[in-house]
VOGU-3710 file (C-alpha; in Angstrom, 3 decimals, decimal comma):
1> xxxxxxxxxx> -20,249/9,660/24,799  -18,128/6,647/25,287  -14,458/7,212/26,545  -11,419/4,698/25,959  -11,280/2,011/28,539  -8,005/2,509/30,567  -5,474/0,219/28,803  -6,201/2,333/25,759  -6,397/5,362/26,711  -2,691/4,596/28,586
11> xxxxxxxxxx> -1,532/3,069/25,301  -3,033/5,862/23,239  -1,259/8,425/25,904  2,242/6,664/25,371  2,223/7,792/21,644  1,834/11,076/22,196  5,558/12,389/20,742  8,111/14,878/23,115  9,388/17,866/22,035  8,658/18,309/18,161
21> xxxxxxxxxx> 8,466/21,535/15,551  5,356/22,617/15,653  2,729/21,001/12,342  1,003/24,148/11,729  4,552/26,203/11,277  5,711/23,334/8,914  2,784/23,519/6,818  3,417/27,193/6,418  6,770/26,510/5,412  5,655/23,710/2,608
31> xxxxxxxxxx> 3,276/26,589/1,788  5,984/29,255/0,962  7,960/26,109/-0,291  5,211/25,859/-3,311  4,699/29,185/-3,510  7,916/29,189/-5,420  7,978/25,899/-7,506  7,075/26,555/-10,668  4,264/23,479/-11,689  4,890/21,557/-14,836
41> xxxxxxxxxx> 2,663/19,658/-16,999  1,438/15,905/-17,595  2,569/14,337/-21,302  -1,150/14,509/-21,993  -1,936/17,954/-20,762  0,882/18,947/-22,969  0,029/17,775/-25,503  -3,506/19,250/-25,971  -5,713/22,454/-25,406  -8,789/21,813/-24,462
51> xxxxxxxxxx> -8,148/20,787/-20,765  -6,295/23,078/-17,931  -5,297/20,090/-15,886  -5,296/16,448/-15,227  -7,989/16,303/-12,609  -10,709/18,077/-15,362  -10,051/15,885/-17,981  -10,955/13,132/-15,379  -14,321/15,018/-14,256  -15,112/15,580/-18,044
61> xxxxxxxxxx> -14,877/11,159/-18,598  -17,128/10,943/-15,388  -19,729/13,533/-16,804  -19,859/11,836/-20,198  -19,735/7,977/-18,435  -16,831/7,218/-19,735  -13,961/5,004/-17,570  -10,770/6,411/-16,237  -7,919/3,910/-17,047  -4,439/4,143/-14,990
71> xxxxxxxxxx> -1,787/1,636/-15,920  0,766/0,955/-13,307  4,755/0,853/-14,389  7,700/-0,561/-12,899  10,533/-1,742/-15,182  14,005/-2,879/-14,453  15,711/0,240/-15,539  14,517/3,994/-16,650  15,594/3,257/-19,740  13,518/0,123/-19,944
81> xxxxxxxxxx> 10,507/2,190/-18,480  10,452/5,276/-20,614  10,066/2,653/-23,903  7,103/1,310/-22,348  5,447/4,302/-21,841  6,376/4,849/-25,836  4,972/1,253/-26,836  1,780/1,907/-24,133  1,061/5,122/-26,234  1,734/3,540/-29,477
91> xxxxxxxxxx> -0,577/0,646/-28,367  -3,381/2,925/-27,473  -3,153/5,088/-31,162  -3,469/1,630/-32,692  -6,017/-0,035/-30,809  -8,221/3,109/-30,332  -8,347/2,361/-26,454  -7,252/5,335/-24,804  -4,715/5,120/-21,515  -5,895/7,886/-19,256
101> xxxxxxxxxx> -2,476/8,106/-17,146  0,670/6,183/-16,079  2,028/5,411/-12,214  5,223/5,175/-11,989  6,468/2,292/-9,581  10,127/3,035/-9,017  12,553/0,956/-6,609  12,210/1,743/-2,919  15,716/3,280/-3,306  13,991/6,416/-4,148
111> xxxxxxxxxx> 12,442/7,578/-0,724  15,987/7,657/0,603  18,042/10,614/0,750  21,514/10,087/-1,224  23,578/9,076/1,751  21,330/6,260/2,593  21,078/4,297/-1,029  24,361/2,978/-0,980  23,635/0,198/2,148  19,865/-0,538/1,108
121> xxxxxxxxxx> 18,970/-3,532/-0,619  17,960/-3,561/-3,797  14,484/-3,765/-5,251  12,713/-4,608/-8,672  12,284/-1,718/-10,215  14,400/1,096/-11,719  16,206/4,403/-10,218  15,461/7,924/-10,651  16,498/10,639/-8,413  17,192/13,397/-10,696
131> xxxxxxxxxx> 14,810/16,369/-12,761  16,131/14,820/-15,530  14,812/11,452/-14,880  11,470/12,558/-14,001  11,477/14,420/-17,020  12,205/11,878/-19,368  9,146/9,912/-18,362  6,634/12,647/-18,607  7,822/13,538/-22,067  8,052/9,819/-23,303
141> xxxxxxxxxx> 4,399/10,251/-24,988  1,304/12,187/-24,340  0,044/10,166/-21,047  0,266/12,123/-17,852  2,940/10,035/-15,646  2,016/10,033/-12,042  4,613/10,034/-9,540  3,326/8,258/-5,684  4,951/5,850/-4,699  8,293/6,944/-2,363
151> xxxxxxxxxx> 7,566/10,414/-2,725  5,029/12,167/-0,088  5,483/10,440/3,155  9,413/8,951/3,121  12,409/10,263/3,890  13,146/11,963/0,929  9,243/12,953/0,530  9,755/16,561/0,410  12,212/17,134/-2,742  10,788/13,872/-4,185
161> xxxxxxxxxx> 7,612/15,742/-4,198  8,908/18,969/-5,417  10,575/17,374/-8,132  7,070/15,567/-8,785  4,998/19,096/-8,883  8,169/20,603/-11,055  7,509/17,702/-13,808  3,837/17,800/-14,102  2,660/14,702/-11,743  -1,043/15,384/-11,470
171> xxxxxxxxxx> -0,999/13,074/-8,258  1,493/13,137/-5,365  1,583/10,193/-2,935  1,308/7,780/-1,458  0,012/9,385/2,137  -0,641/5,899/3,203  2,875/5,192/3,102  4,019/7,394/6,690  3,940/4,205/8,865  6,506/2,410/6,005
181> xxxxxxxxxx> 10,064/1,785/7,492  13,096/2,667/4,978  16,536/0,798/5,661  18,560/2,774/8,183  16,535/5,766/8,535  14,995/6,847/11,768  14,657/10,590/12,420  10,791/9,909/12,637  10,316/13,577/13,508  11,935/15,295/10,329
191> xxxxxxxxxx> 10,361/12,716/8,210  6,858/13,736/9,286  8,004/17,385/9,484  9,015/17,318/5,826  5,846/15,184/5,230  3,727/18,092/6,297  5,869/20,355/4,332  5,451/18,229/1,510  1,335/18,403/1,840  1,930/22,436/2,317
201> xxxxxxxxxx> 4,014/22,527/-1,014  0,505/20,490/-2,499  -1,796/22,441/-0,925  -0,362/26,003/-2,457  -1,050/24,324/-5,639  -4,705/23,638/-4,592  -5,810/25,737/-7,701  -4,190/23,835/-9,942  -5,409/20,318/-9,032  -2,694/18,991/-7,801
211> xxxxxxxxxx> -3,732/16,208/-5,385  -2,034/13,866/-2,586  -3,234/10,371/-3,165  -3,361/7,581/-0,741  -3,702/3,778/-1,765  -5,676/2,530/1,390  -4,438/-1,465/0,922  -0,877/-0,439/1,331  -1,409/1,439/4,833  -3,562/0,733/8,213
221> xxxxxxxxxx> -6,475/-0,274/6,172  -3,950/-3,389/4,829  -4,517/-4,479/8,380  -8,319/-4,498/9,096  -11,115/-6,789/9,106  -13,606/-4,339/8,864  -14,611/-3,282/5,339  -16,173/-0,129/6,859  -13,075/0,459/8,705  -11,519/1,309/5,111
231> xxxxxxxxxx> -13,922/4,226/5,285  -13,171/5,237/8,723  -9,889/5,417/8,042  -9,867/7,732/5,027  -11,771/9,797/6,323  -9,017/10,412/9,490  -6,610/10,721/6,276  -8,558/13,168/4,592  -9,080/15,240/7,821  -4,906/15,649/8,361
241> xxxxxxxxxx> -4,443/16,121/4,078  -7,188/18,231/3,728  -8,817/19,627/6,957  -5,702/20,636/8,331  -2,821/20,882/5,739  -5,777/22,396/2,752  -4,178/19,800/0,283  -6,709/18,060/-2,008  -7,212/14,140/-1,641  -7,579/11,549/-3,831
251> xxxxxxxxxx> -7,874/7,705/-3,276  -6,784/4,234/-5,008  -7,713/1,229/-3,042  -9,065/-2,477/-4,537  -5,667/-4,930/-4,261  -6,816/-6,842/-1,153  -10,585/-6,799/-1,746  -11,573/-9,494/-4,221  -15,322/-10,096/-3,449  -17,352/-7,134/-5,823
261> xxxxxxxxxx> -19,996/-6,272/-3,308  -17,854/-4,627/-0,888  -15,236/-3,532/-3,316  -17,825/-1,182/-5,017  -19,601/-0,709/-1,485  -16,649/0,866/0,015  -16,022/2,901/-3,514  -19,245/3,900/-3,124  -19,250/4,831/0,697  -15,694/6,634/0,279
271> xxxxxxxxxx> -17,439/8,795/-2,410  -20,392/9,177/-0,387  -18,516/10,383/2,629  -15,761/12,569/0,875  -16,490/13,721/-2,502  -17,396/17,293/-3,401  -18,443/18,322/-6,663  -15,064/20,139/-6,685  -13,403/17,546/-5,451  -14,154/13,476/-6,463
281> xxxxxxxxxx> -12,217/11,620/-3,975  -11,828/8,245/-6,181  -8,840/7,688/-8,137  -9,164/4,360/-8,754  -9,917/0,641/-7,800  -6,882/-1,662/-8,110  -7,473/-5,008/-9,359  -7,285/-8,010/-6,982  -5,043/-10,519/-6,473  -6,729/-12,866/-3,723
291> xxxxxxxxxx> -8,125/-14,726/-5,971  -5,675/-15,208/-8,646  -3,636/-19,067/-9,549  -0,281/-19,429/-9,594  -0,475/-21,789/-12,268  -2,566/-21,851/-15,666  -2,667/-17,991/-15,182  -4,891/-17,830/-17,829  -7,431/-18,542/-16,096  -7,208/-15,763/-13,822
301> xxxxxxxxxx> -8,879/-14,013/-16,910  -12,182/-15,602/-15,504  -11,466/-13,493/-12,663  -10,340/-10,545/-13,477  -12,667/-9,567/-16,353  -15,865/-9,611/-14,336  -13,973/-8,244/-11,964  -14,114/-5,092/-14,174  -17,617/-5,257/-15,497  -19,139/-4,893/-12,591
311> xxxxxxxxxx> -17,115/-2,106/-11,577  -17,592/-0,243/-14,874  -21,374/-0,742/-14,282  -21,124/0,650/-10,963  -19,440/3,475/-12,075  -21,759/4,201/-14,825  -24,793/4,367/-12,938  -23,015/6,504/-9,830  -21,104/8,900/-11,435  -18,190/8,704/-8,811
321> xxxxxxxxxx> -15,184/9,190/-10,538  -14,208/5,667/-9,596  -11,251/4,924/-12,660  -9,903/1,394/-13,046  -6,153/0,414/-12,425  -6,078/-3,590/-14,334  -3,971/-6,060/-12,542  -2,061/-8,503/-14,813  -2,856/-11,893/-15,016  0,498/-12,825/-13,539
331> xxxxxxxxxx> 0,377/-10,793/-10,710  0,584/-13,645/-8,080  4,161/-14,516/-9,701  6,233/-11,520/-11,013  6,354/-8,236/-12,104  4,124/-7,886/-15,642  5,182/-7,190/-18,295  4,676/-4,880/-20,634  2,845/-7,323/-23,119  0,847/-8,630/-20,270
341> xxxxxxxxxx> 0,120/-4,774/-18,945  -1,103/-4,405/-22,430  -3,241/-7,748/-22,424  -4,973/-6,683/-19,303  -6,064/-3,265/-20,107  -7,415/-4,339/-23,654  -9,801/-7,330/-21,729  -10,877/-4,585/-19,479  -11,561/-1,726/-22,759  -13,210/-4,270/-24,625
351> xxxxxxxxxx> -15,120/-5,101/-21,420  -16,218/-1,216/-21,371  -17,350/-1,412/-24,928  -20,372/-3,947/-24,146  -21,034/-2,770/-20,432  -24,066/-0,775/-20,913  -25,787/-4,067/-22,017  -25,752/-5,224/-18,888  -26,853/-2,093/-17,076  -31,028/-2,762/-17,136
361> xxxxxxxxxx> -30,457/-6,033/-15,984  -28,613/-5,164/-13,028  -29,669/-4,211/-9,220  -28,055/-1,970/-7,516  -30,459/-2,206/-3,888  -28,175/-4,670/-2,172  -25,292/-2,374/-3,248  -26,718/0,724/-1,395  -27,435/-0,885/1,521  -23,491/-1,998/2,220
371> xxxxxxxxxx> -22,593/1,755/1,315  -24,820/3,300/3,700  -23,789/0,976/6,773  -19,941/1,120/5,727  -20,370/5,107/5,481  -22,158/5,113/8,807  -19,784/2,811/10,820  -16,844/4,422/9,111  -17,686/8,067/10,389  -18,319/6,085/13,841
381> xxxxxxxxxx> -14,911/5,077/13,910  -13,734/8,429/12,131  -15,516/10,133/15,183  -14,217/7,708/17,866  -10,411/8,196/16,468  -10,671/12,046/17,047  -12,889/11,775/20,161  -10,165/8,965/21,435  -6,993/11,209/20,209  -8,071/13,811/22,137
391> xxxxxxxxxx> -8,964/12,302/25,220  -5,450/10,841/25,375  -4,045/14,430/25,216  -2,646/14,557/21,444  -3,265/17,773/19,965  -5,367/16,863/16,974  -4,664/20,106/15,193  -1,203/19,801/14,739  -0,484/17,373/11,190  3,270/16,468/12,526
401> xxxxxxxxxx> 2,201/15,229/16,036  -1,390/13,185/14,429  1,449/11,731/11,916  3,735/10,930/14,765  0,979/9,313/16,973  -0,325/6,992/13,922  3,877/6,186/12,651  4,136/4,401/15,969  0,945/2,772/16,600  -0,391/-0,690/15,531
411> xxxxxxxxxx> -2,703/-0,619/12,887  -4,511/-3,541/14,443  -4,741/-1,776/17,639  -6,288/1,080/15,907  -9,428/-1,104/14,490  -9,806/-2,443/17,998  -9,730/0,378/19,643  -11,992/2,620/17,673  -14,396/-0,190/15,863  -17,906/0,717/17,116
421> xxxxxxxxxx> -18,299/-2,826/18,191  -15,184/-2,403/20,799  -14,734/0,970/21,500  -14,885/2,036/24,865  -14,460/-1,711/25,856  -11,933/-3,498/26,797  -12,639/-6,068/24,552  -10,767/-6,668/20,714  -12,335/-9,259/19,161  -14,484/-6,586/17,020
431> xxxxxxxxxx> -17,405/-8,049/15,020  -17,082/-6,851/11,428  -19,869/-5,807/9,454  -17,906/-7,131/5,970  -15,298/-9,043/6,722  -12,043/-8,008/4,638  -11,047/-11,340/2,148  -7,537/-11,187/3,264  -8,139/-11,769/6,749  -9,932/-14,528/6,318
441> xxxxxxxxxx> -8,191/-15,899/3,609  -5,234/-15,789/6,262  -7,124/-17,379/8,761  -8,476/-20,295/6,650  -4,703/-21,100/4,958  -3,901/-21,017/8,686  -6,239/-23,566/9,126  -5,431/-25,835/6,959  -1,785/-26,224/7,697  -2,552/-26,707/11,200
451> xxxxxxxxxx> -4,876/-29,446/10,063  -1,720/-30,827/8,211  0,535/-30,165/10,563  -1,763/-31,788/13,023  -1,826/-35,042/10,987  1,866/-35,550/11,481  1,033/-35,458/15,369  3,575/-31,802/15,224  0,898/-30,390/17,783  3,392/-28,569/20,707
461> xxxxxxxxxx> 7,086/-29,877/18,806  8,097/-26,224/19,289  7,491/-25,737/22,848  10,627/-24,218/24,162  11,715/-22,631/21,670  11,939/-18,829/20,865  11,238/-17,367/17,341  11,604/-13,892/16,129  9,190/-13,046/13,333  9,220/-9,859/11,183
471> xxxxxxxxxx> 8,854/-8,524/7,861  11,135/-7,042/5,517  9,025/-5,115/3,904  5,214/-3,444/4,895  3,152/-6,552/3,822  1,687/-7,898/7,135  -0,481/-11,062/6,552  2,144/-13,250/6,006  3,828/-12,648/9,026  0,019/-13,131/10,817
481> xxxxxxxxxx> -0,310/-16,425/9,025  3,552/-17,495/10,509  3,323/-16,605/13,507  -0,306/-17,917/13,946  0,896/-21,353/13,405  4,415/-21,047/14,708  2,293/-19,961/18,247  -0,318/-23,106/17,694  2,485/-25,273/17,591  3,915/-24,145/20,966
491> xxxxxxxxxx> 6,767/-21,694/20,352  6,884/-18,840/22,386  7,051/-16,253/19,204  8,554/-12,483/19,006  6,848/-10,275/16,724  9,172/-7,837/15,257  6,636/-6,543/12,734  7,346/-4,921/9,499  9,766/-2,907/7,573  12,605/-4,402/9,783
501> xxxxxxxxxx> 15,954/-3,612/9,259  18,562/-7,297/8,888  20,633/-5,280/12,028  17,465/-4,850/14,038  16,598/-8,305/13,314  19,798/-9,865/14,678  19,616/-7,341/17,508  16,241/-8,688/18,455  17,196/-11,839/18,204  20,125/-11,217/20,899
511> xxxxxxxxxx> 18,365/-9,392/23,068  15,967/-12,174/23,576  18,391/-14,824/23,679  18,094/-16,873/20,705  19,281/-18,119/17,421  16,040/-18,286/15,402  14,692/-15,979/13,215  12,135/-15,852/10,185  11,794/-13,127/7,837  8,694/-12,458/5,326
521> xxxxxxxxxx> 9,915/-10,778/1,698  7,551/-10,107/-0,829  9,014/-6,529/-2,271  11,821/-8,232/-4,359  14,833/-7,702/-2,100  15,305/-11,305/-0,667  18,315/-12,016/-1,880  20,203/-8,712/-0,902  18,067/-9,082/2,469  19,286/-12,499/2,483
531> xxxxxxxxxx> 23,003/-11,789/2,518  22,790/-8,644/4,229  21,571/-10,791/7,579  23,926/-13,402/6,937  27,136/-11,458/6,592  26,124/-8,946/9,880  25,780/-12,568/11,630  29,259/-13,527/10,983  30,360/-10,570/11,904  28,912/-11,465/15,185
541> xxxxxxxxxx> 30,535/-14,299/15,549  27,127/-15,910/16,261  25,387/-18,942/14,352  21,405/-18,478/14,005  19,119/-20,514/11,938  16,876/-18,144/9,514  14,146/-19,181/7,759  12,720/-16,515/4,690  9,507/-16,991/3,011  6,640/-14,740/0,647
551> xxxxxxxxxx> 7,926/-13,796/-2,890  11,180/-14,889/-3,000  11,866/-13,217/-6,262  14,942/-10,354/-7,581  15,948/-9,310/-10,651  19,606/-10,246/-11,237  21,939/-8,551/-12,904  21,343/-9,197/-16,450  17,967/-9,482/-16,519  15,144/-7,438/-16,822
561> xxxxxxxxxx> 12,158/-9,613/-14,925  12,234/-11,271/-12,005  13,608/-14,412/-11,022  12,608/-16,978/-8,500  15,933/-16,912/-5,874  14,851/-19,485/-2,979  17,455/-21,671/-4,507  20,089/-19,093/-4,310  19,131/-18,144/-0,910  19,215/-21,736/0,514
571> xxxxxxxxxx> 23,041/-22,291/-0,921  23,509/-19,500/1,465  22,544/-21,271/4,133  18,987/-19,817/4,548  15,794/-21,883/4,637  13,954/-20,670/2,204  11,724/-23,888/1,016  9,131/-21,229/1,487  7,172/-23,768/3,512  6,028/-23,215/7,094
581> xxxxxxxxxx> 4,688/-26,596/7,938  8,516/-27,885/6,292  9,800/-25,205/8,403  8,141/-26,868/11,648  9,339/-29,964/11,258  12,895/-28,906/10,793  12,489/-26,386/14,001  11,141/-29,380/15,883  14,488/-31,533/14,832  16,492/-28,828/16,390
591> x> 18,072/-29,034/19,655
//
C-alpha cells in the first residue's frame, strides 16, 4: 500500500481541526431534528395520485425511457419568479412537452443568517427567507420546485433546509457547496455542525425520498484535470452523505464539461459506481457553456442541441436516470430569460421526439471503455483519500471533522495528492486520463495572451511588483488564467483564492505591503463588490490600484436582467476594461 510522501502527509496533518462537537452526536441531533418536521409536497406530487414522491415518478420516466427535464430559475424578484413558474407550466400544457421539476436559484443572500444580509453585496437573483416564500413557489403550478442552492452546506443550511423539507423540495443541496465562503461569516465549526445536522434532518426522511444533491462543477471537482477525478470525488461525497450521515444522494454535474465522450463517460461511471436500484444517483447533466459565443448566440444552438442528442441516446440505451438540465443560448452573457429558458427546453423536447432514430446507428464501445477506466481510477483516488485521511490522523468516521478537513484544503492539492498517477509521490504534475475542457481551455487562452503580450516585448515589465489575486466569488479558473500570466510576466503574485471578503482583500494587501490588487467577479455582485473595496480603502486612508475582471454584470435597481457595469465600475476608479494583457501594460506604466 502506498503511504503519502512527507510534505503531504504534514499538510494533510495540519487540517486536522482542534476541539470540535463531536459529527456522530450532530447527526443524531439532525435526526431527532426531522423526526419532528412534518414533510410537505412538490406542486406536481400535489397535484396527482398516482405517484408517492418525486424520486418515483423519476424511476417510473427511466423504466419507460423517457427523459427527466429540470429547468433552472433565478429571477430578479419572487414575485418575478413565481410568474415564471406559472408561464413554464402554462407553456408545457400548450406545447405538450412536459417540465419534470424546477430549481430554484435564489440570491446568495439566502445562506446567511438574518444578521449577516444587511452588509453582503447583492446578487442577481431574488430573496426568500420565509415559509411563506417557499411556499408560494411550490404552489405556483403543478411542477415540483427544488430548493439547493444556499441551503445544505451554508450558514444558514440547517433552517434553510428545514424550511426546504417543510415545503415539499424533493432535493436538498447543494453538498458541494461546504468549501463556499459567505461575506463575513466564519464560525467554520457550527457551519459544518449544522451541515451534518442538516444531512441528519434528510436522512430521517430517507423513506420518503428526500435526497441531498451535489452539483460536482460547482465544488472540488470545478478544480480538476482529471475527468475520473469527478468520480473519485463523489464517491468521497457519497461516503460522508450516505455512508456516514444515512442521507440519500443524488448528483447534477455537466457545466464545465463540453466534449460528449467524457460528459456521458463520467455519467455513466458515477452511475456505475453509486447507483442502487433503490437509489439512481444521477440527477442530471447541466448543459455546457465552454463552448458557447458571445456574439451571434444563435449559433450556440449548433452546440447545444447535439449536445442533448447524444445524451438522450445515452440515456436511452443505459437506463441511468441521467435527466437533462438545458442551458440557454445566452448563457455566456446574462441571466436567461424566461423566453429563452423556454426556447432551450423546446430544442431539447423536440430533440427527444426523433432520438430513437439515431439509436441503431450509434456505438456505444468507445463509450464503455472511458466509463470503466474513469470508474476504476476514481475508486483509486476514492481509496487513496480515505487511506491518506487516515494516515494523517483525521478520524474518518466523524462527518463534522471530514467536512472540516476538506473546508480548508485546496482542491488542487487534493487531485495531486490522491491522483493514482502522484500519490505517494512527491510529484504534482498528475497525468490525466481525460483531461477536463476547462483546464485546458485556461491554459490555451493563457497562451495566447502571452503570445500577445509577448509581441509587445511586455516579457518581465512586472518584475518588482507585488499583486494580490483573489476571487469574489467560488469560480476559480479565472483567477488561474490571471495569475498565470500576471506570474509569466514577472510579478511576484499573492493568491488569495476564492470567496474573499473586500476587508480580507485590503488586509492582504497590507500585510504584504502593497497597493495592488485584482479581483475576479462572475456571480453578479461587481458593482456592490466594487464599492464595498473602495469605500473600506478610504477609510484607510490608503490609495491602491484595483483591477476587476469575469462577468462584470448586476441588476440595477429598476431592472429585472442584468446589465453590463464595467463602465460604472471604472468611473469609480476601478479598472475594469476586463482585459489582462490592457491590465499589464498599465501595471508596467506604474511606478
Amino acid at each position: 500500500m502506498a503511504h503519502l510522501n512527507q510534505a503531504s502527509l504534514e499538510y494533510l496533518s495540519s487540517l486536522k481541526p482542534g476541539a470540535h462537537p463531536d459529527g456522530r452526536e450532530m447527526l443524531r441531533e439532525g435526526m431527532e431534528i426531522g423526526k419532528k418536521i412534518k414533510s410537505g409536497k412538490g406542486g406536481f406530487i400535489r397535484s396527482q395520485t398516482k405517484y408517492k414522491n418525486h424520486a418515483e415518478m423519476k424511476r417510473d420516466l427511466t423504466r419507460q425511457g423517457k427523459i427527466y427535464w429540470n429547468i433552472l430559475l433565478g429571477l430578479a424578484t419572487l414575485e418575478e419568479q413565481v410568474e415564471a413558474e406559472k408561464q413554464l407550466y402554462e407553456f408545457s400544457q400548450r406545447t405538450g412537452m412536459q417540465i419534470h421539476s424546477i430549481q430554484s436559484i435564489p440570491s446568495g443572500l439566502v445562506a446567511l443568517p438574518p444578521e449577516y444580509r444587511e452588509k453582503a453585496p447583492a446578487t442577481t437573483s431574488y430573496e426568500m427567507y420565509t415559509p411563506e416564500d417557499y411556499e408560494v413557489q411550490q404552489s405556483a403550478c403543478p411542477i415540483d420546485v427544488s430548493f439547493n442552492d444556499y441551503h445544505l452546506a451554508t450558514p444558514n443550511g440547517l433552517a434553510n433546509t428545514i424550511l426546504a423539507i417543510e415545503h415539499g423540495s424533493p432535493t436538498i443541496g447543494e453538498f458541494c457547496q461546504f468549501n463556499w465562503g459567505f461575506y463575513g461569516y466564519d464560525d467554520n465549526v457550527e457551519r459544518m455542525c449544522n451541515m451534518v445536522r442538516a444531512l441528519g434532518a434528510v436522512a430521517s426522511k430517507r423513506d420518503e425520498y428526500f435526497e441531498v444533491k451535489t452539483y460536482l462543477d460547482d465544488g472540488y471537482a470545478g478544480y480538476f484535470l482529471d475527468c475520473a477525478s469527478y468520480i473519485g470525488y463523489a464517491m468521497l461525497e457519497h461516503y460522508i452523505c450516505t455512508t456516514l450521515c444515512g442521507a440519500r444522494y443524488v448528483i447534477g454535474f455537466g457545466g464545465l464539461l463540453s466534449e460528449n465522450d467524457t460528459r456521458c463517460a463520467v455519467a455513466m461511471a458515477l452511475d456505475k459506481v453509486l447507483s442502487t436500484e433503490d437509489q439512481p444517483v444521477l440527477r442530471y447533466i447541466n448543459g455546457s457553456t465552454n463552448l458557447q459565443w458571445n456574439h451571434d448566440i444563435h449559433g450556440n444552438y449548433g452546440v447545444s442541441v447535439p449536445e442533448m442528442l447524444f445524451e438522450i441516446l445515452v440515456e436511452k440505451k443505459y437506463h441511468m436516470g441521467l435527466g437533462i438540465n438545458p442551458v440557454s443560448i445566452t448563457e455566456k452573457l446574462r441571466v436567461p430569460t424566461l423566453q429563452e429558458l423556454e426556447d432551450i427546453f423546446a430544442a431539447g423536447k423536440r430533440t427527444e421526439e426523433k432520438a430513437e432514430e439515431w439509436l441503431p446507428y450509434f456505438n456505444f464501445e468507445p463509450l464503455e471503455k472511458m466509463r470503466d477506466k474513469m470508474a476504476e481510477e476514481g475508486e483509486k483516488l476514492f481509496r487513496n483519500s480515505l487511506e491518506g485521511f487516515k494516515e494523517a490522523g483525521i478520524d474518518i468516521e466523524d462527518p463534522v471533522e471530514m467536512l472540516l478537513v476538506l473546508m480548508s484544503m485546496n482542491p488542487i492539492r487534493y487531485e495531486q495528492m490522491f491522483h493514482s498517477t502522484t500519490y505517494g509521490t512527491a510529484d504534482t504534475d498528475i497525468r490525466p486520463f481525460y483531461t477536463t475542457v476547462l483546464g485546458r481551455q485556461t491554459m490555451q487562452m493563457k497562451q495566447e495572451i502571452l503570445d500577445e503580450l509577448d509581441s509587445r516585448n511586455m516579457r518581465g515589465s512586472l518584475h518588482g511588483k507585488k499583486i494580490i489575486v483573489g476571487s469574489g466569488d467560488a469560480h476559480t479558473y479565472g483567477l488561474v488564467l490571471v495569475e498565470g500570466v500576471l506570474k509569466e510576466m514577472g510579478a511576484e503574485t499573492v493568491n488569495a483564492g476564492v470567496d474573499m471578503d473586500a476587508v480580507d482583500m485590503l488586509d492582504l494587501a497590507d500585510e504584504e505591503g502593497t497597493r495592488y490588487i485584482g479581483i475576479s467577479c462572475h456571480n453578479g455582485q461587481a458593482l456592490d463588490y466594487g464599492r464595498q473595496i473602495l469605500e473600506l480603502a478610504r477609510e484607510r486612508g490608503r490609495e491602491y490600484w484595483i483591477f476587476m475582471g469575469g462577468k462584470l454584470n448586476a441588476i440595477l435597481p429598476g431592472h429585472s436582467e442584468p446589465t453590463e457595469i464595467g463602465d460604472m465600475l471604472m468611473k469609480l476608479g476601478i479598472h475594469a476594461e476586463n482585459n489582462i494583457a490592457l491590465t499589464v501594460e498599465q501595471l508596467a506604466q506604474l511606478p
